[in-house]
DRENDOSE-207944 format. One line per field, with one value per atom (N, C-alpha, C, O): atom name; x, y, z. Coordinates in Angstrom, 3 decimals, always signed. Layout:
N
atome <- c(CA;...)
c1 <- c(X;...)
c2 <- c(Y;...)
c3 <- c(Z;...)
//
This chain:
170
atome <- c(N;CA;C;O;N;CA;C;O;N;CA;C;O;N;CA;C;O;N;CA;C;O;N;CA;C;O;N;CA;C;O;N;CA;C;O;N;CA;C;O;N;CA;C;O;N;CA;C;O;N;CA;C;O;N;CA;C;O;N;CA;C;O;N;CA;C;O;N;CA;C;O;N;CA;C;O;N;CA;C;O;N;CA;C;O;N;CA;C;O;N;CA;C;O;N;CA;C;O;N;CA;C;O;N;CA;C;O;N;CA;C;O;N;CA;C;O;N;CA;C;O;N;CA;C;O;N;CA;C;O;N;CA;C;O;N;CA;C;O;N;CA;C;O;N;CA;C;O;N;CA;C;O;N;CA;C;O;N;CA;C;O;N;CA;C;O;N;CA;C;O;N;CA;C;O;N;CA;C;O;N;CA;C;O;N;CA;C;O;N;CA;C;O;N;CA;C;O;N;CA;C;O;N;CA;C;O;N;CA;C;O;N;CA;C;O;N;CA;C;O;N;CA;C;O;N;CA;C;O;N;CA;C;O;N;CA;C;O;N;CA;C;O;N;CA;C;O;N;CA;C;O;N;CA;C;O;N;CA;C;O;N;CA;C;O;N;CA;C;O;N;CA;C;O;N;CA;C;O;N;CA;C;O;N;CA;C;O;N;CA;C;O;N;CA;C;O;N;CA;C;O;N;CA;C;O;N;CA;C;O;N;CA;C;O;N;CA;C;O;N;CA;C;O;N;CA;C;O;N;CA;C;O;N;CA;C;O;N;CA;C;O;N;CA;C;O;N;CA;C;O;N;CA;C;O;N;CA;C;O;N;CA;C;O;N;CA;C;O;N;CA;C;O;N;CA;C;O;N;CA;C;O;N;CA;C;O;N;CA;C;O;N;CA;C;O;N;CA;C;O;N;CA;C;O;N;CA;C;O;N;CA;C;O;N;CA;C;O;N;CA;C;O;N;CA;C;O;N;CA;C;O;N;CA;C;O;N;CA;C;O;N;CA;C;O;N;CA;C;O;N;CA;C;O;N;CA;C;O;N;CA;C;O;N;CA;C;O;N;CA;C;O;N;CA;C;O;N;CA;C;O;N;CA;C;O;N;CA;C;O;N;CA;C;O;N;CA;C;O;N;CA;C;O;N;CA;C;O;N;CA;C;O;N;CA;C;O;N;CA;C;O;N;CA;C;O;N;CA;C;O;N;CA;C;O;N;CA;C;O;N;CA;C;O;N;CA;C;O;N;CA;C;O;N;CA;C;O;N;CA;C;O;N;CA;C;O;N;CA;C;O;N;CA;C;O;N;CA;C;O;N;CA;C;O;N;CA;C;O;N;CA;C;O;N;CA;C;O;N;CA;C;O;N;CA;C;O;N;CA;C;O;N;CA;C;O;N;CA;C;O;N;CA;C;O;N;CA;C;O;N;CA;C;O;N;CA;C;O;N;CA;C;O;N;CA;C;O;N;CA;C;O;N;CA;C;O;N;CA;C;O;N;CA;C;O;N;CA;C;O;N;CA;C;O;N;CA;C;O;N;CA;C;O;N;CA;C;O;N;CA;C;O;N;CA;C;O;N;CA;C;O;N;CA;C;O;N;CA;C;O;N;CA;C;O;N;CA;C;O;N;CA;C;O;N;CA;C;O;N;CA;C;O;N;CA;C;O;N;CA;C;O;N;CA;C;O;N;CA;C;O;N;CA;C;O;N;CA;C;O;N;CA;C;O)
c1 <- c(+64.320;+65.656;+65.629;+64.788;+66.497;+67.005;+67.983;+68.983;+68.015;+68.829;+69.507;+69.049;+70.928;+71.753;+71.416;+71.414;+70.981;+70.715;+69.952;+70.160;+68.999;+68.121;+69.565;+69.083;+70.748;+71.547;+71.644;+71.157;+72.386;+72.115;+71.299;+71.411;+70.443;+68.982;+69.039;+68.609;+69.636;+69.980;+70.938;+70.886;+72.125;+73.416;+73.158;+73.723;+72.098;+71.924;+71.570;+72.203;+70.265;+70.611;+71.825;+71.789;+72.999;+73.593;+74.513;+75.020;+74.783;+75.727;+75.440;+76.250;+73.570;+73.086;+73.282;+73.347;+73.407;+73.683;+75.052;+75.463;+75.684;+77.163;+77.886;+78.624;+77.005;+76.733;+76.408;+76.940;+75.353;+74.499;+75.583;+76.032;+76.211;+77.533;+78.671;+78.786;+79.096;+79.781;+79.915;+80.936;+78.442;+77.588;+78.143;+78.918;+77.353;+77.646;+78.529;+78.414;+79.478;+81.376;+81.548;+82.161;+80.804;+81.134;+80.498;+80.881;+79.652;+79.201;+80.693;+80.914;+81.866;+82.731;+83.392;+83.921;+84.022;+84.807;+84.625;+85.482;+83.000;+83.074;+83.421;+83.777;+83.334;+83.627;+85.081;+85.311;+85.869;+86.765;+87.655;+88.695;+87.038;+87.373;+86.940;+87.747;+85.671;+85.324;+86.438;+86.872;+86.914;+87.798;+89.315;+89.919;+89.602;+91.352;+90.601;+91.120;+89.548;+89.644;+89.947;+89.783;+90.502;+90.308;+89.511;+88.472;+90.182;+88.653;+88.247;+89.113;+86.649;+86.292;+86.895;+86.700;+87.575;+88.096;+89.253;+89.739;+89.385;+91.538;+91.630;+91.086;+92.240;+92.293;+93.560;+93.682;+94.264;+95.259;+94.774;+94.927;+94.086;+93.472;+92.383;+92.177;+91.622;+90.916;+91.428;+90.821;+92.744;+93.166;+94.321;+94.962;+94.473;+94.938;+93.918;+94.182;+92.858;+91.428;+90.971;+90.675;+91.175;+90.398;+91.477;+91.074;+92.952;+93.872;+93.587;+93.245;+93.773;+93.531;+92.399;+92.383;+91.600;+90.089;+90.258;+89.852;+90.738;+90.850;+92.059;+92.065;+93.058;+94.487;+93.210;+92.826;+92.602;+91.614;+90.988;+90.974;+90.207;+89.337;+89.829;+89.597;+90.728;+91.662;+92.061;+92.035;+92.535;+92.794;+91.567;+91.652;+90.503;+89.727;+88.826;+87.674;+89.857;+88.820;+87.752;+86.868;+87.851;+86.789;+87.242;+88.367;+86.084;+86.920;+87.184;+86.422;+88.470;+88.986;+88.621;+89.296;+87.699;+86.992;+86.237;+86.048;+85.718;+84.238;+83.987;+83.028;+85.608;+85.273;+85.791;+85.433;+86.535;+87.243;+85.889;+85.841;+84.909;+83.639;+82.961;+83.017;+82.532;+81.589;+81.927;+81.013;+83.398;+83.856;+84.193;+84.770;+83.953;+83.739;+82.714;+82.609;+81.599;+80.497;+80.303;+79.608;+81.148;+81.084;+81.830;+81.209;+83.184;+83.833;+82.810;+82.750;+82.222;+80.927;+79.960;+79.674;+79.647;+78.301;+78.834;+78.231;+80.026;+80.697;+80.818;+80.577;+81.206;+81.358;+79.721;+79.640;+78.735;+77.230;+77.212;+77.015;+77.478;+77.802;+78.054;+77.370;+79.494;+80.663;+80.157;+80.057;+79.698;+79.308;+78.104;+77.827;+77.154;+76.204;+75.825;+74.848;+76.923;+77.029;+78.166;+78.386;+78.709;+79.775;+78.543;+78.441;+78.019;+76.736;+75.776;+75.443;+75.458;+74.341;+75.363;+75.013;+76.223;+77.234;+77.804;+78.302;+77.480;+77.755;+76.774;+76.890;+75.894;+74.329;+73.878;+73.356;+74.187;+73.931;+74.930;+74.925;+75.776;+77.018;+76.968;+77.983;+75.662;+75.473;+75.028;+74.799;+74.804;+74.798;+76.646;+77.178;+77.168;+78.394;+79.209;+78.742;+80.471;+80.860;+81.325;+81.620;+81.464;+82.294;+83.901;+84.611;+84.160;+85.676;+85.783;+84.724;+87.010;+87.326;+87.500;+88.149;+86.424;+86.837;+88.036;+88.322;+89.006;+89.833;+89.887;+89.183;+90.736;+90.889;+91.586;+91.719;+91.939;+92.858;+91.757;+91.413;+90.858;+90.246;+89.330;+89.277;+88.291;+88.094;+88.037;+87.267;+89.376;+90.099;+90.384;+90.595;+90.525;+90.536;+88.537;+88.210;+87.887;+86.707;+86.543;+86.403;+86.612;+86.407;+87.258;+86.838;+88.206;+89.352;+88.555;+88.147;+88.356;+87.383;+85.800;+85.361;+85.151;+83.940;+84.442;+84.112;+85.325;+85.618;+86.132;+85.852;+86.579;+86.593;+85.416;+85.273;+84.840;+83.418;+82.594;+81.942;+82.573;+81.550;+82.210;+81.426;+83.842;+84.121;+83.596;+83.061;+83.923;+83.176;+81.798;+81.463;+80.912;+79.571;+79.175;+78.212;+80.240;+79.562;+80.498;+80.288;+81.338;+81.465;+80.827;+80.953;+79.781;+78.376;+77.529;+76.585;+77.527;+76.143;+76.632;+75.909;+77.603;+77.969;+77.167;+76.411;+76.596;+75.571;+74.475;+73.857;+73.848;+72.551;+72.851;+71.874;+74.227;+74.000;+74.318;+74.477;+74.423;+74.810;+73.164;+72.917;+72.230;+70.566;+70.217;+69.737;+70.392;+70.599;+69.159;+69.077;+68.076;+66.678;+66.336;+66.057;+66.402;+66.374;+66.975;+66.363;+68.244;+69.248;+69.099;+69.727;+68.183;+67.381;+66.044;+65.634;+65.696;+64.453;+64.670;+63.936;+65.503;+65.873;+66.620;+66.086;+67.750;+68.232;+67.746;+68.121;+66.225;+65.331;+64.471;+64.276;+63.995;+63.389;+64.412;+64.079;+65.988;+66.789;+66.939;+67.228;+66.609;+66.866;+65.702;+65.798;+64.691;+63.379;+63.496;+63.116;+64.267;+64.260;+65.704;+65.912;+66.212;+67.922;+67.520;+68.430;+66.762;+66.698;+66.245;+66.946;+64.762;+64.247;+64.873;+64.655;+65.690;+66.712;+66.991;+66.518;+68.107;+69.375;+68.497;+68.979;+66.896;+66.197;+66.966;+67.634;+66.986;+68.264;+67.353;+66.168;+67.627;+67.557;+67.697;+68.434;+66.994;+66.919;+68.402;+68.812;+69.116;+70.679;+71.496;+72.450;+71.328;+72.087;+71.035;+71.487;+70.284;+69.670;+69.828;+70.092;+69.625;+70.410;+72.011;+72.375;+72.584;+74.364;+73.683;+73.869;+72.947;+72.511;+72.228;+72.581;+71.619;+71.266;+72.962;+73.329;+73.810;+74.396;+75.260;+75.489;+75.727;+76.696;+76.201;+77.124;+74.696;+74.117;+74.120;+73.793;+74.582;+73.965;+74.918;+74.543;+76.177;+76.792;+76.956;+78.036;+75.843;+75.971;+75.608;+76.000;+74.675;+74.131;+74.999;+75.278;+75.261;+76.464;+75.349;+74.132;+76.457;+75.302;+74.894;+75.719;+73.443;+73.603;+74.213;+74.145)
c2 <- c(+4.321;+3.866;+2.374;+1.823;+1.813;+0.224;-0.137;+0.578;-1.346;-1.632;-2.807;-3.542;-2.364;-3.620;-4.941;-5.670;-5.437;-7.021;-7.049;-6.160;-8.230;-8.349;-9.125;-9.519;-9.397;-9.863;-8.645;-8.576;-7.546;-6.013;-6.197;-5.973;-6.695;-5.696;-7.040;-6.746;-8.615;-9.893;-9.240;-9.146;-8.602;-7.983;-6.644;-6.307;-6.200;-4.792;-5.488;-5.275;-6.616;-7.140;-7.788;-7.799;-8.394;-8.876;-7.742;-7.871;-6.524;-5.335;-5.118;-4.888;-5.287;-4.894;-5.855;-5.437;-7.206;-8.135;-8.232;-8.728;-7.901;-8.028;-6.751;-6.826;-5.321;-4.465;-4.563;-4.035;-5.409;-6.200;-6.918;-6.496;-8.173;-9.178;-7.825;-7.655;-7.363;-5.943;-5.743;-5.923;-5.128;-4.256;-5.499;-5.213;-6.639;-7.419;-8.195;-8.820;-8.058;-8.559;-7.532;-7.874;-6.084;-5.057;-5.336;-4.698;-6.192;-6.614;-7.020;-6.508;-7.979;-8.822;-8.031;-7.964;-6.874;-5.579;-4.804;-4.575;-4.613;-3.746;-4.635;-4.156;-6.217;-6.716;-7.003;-7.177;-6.921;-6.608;-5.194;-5.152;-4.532;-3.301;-3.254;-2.884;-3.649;-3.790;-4.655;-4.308;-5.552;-6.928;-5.467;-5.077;-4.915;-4.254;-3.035;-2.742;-2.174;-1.165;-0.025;+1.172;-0.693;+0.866;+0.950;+0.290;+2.744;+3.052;+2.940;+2.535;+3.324;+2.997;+3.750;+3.244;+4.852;+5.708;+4.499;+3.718;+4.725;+3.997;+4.584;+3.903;+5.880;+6.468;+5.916;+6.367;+5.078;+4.266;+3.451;+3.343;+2.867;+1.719;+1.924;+0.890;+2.579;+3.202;+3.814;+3.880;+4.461;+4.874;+3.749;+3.904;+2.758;+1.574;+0.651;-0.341;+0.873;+0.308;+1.018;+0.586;+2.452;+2.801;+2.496;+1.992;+2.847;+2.902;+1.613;+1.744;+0.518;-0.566;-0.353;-0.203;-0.331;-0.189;+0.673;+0.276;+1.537;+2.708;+2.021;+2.045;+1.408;+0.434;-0.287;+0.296;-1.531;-2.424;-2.382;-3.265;-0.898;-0.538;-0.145;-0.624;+0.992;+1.217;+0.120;+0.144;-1.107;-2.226;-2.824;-3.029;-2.951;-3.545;-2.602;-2.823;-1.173;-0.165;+0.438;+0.857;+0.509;+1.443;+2.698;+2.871;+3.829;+4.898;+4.922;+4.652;+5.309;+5.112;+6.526;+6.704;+7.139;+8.254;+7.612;+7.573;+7.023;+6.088;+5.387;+5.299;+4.365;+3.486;+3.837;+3.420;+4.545;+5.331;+6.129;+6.033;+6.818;+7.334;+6.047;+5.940;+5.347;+3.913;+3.274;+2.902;+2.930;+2.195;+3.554;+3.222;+4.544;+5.255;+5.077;+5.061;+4.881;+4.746;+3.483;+3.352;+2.357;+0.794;+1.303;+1.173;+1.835;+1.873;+3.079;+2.907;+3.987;+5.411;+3.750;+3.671;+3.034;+1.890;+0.953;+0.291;+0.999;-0.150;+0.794;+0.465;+1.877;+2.699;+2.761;+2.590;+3.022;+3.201;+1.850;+1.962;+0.590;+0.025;-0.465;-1.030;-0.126;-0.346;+0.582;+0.110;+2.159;+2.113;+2.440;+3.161;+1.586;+1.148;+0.006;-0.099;-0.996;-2.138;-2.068;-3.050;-1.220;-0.619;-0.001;-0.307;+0.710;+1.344;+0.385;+0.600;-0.687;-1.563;-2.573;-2.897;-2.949;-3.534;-2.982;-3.556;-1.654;-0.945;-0.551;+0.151;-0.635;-0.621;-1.818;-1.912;-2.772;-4.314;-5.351;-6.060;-5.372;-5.800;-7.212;-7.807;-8.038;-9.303;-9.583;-10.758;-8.493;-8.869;-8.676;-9.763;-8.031;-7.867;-9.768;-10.851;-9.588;-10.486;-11.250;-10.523;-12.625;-12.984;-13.776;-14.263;-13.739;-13.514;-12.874;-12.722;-12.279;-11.267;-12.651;-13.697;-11.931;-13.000;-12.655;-11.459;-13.719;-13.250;-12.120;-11.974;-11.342;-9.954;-10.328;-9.433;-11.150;-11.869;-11.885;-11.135;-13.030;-13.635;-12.644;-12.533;-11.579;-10.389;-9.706;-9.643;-9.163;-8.900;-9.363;-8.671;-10.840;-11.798;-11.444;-10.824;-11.781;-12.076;-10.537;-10.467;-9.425;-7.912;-7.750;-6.832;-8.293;-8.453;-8.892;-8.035;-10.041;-10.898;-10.023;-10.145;-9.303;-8.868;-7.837;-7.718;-6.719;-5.904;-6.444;-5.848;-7.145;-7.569;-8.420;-8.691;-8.664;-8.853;-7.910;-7.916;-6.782;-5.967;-5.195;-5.032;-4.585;-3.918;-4.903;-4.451;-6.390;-6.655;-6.463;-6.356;-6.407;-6.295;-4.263;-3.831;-3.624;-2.520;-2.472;-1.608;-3.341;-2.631;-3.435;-3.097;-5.119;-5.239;-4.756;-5.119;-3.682;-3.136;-1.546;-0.702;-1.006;+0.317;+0.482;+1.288;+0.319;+1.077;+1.193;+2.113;+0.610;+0.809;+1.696;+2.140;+2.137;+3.156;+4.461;+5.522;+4.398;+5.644;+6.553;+7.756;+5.249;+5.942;+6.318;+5.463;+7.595;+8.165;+7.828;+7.339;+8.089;+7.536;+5.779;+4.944;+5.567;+4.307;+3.578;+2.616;+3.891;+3.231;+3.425;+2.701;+4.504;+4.554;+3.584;+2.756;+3.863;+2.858;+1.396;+0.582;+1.185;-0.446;-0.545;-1.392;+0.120;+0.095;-0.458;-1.508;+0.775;+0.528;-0.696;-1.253;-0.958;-2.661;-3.922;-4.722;-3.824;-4.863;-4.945;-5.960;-3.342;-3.663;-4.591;-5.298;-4.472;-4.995;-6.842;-7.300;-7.547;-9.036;-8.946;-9.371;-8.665;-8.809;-7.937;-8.287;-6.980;-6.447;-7.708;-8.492;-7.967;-9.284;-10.889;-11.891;-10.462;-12.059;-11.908;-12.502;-10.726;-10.991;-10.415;-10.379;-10.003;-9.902;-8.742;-8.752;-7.834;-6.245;-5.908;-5.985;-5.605;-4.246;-3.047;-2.430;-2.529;-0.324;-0.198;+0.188;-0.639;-0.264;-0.935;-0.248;-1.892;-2.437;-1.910;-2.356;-1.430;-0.819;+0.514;+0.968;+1.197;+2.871;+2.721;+3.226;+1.717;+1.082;+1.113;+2.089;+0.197;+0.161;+1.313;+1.398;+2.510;+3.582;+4.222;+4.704;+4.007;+4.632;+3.947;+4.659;+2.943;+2.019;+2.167;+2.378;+2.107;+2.433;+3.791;+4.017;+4.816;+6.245;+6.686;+7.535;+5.876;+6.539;+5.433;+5.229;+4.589;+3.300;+3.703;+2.927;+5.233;+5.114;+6.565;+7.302;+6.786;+7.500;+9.110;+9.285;+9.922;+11.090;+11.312;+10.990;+11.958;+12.108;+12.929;+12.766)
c3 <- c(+6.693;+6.978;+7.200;+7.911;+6.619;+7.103;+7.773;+7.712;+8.619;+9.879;+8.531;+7.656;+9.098;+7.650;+7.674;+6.682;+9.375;+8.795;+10.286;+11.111;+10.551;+11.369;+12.268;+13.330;+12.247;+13.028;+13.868;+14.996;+13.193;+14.294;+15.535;+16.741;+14.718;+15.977;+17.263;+18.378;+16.995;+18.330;+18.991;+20.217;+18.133;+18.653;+19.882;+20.923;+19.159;+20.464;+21.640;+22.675;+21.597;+23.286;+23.662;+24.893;+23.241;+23.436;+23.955;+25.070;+23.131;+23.813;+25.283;+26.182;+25.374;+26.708;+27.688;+28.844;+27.467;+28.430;+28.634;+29.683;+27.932;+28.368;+29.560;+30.542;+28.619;+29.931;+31.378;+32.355;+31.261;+32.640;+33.205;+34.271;+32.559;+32.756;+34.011;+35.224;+33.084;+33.684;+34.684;+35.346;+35.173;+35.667;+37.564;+38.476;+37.361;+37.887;+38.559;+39.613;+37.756;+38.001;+39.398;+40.410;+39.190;+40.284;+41.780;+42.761;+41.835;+43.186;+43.828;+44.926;+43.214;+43.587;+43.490;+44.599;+42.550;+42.351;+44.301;+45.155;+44.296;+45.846;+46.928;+48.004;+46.704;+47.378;+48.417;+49.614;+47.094;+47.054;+47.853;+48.511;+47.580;+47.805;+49.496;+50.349;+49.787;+51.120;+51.636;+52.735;+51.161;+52.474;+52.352;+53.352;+50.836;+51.431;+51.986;+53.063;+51.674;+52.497;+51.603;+51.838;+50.350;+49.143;+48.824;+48.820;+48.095;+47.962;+46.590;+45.816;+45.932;+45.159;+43.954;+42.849;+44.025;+43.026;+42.975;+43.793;+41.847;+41.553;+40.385;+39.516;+39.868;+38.907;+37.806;+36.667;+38.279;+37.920;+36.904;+35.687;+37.866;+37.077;+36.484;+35.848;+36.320;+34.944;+34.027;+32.958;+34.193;+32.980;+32.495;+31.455;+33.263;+31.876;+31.538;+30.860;+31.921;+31.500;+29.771;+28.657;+30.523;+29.214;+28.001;+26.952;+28.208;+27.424;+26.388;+25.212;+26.984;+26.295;+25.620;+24.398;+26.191;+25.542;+24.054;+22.962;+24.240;+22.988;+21.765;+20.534;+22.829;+22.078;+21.168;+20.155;+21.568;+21.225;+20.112;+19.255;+20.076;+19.418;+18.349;+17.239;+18.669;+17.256;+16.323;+15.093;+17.337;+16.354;+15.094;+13.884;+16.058;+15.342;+14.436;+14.065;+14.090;+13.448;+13.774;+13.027;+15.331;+15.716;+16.238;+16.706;+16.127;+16.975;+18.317;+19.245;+18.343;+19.720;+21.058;+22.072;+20.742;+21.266;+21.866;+23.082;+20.989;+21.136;+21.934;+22.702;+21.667;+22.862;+24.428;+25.530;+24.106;+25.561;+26.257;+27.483;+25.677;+26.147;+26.574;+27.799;+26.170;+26.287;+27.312;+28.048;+27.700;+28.585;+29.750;+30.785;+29.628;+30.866;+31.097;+32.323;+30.532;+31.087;+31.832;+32.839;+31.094;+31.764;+33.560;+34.615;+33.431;+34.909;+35.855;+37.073;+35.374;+36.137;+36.324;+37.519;+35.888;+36.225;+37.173;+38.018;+36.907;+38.304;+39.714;+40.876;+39.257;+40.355;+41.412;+42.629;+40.558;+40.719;+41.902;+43.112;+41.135;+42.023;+43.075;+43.928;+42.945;+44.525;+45.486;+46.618;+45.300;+46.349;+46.869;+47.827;+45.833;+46.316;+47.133;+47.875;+46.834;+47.787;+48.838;+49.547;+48.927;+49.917;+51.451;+52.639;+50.766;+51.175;+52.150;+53.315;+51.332;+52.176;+52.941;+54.076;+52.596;+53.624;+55.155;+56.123;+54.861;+56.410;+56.736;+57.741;+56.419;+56.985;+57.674;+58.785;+56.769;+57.360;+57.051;+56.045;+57.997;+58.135;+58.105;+57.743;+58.520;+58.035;+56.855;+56.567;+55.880;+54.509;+54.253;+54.027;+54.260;+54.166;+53.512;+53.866;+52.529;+51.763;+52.984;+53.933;+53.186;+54.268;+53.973;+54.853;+52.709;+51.978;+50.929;+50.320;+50.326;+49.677;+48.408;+48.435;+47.190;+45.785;+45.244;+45.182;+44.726;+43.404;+42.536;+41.537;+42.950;+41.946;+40.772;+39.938;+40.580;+38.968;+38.438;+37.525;+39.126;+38.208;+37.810;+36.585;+38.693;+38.342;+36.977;+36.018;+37.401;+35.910;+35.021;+34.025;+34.987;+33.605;+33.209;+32.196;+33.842;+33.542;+32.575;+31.354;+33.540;+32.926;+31.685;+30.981;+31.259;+30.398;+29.140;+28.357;+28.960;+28.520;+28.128;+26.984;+28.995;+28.535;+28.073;+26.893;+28.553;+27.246;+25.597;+24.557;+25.657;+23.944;+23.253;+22.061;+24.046;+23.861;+23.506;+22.461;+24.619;+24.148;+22.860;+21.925;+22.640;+21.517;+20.129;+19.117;+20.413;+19.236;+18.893;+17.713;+19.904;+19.711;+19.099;+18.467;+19.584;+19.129;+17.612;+16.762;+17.490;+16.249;+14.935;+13.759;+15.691;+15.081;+15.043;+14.341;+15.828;+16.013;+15.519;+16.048;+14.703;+14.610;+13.572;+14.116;+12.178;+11.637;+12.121;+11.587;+13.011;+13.776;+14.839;+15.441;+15.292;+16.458;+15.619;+16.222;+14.125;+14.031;+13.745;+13.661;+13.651;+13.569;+14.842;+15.586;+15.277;+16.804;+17.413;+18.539;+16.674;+17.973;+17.551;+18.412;+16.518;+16.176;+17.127;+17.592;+17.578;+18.065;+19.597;+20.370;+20.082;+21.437;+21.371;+22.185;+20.520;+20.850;+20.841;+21.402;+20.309;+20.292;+21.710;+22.427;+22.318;+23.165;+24.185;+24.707;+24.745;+25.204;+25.554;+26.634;+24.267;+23.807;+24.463;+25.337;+23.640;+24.104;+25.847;+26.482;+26.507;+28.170;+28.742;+29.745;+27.996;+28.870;+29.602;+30.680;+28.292;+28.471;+29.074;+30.210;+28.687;+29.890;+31.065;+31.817;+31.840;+32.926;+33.361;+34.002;+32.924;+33.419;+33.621;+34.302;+32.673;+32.690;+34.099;+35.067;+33.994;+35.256;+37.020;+38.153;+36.443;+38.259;+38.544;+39.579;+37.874;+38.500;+39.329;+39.005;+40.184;+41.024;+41.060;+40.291;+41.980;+41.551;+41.060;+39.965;+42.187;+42.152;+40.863;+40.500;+40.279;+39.275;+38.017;+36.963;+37.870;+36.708;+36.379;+35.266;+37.557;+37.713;+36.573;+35.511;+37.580;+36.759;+35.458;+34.732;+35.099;+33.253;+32.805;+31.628;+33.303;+32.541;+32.141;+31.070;+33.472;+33.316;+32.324;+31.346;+32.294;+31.251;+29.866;+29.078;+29.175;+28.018;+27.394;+26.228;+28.408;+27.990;+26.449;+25.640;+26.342;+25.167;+24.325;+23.772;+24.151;+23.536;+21.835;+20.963;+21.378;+20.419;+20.125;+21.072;+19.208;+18.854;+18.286;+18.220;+18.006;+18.003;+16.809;+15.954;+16.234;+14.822;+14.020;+12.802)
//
């Protein structure tokens, strides 16, 4: 089997770092959530998350299953997250945020990496349709972006979980 162009195979780490990017935004997401006091579910607002997401995708000719699955996995990795750092914040209350960041800007930023990442998977869609191919590279692309961004147990757990429907089935 052949991968269509050695651009694919830069693009799969790039899907994964933008995952990581994500993954990350959610430290300031629980942060957030710690200064109002909601909680980490907002079923509201994941389902005009995904909506768009699927709106998006459809546009740009992707399946909109696809990406509505994928980006559940992005908001299940933020969740992994929030209250995981919800968690060590009431444990140790002097780690705790000591102001609540911008939720606009938040959401502009998350706004922004979702059309990012839909473009990246729908560079990288003939290589995810090679179902172990498309694990083993996966794999490979986490090693130098885990190491880039210094993750932790807790923000890498988030990566398993944000990657798990990244390679489509055979």
């Amino acid at each position: 089997m052949s991968v269509d162009s050695s651009v694919e195979l830069a693009d799969f780490g790039s899907l994964v770092d933008l995952a990581v990017q994500r993954i990350l935004v959610s430290d300031e997401v629980a942060a957030t959530k710690f200064w109002t006091g909601t909680p980490v579910e907002d079923p509201l607002r994941e389902r005009q998350v995904l909506a768009e997401a699927g709106r998006r995708a459809a546009q740009m000719g992707l399946d909109r299953e696809m990406a509505v699955r994928f980006f559940r996995s992005q908001i299940d990795a933020s969740k992994v997250v929030q209250r995981g750092m919800l968690g060590r914040w009431r444990a140790h209350p002097d780690l705790a945020p000591t102001a609540p960041p911008d939720l606009h800007a938040i959401r502009t930023r998350l706004d922004a990496l979702t059309g990012q990442m839909l473009e990246q998977l729908r560079a990288t869609h003939a290589l995810r349709r090679h179902s172990s191919l498309c694990r083993t590279l996966l794999l490979d692309a986490r090693v130098p972006v885990v190491a880039m961004h210094d993750l932790d147990g807790l923000h890498r757990r988030a990566l398993d979980v944000a990657v798990e429907f990244v390679c489509l089935p055979a």
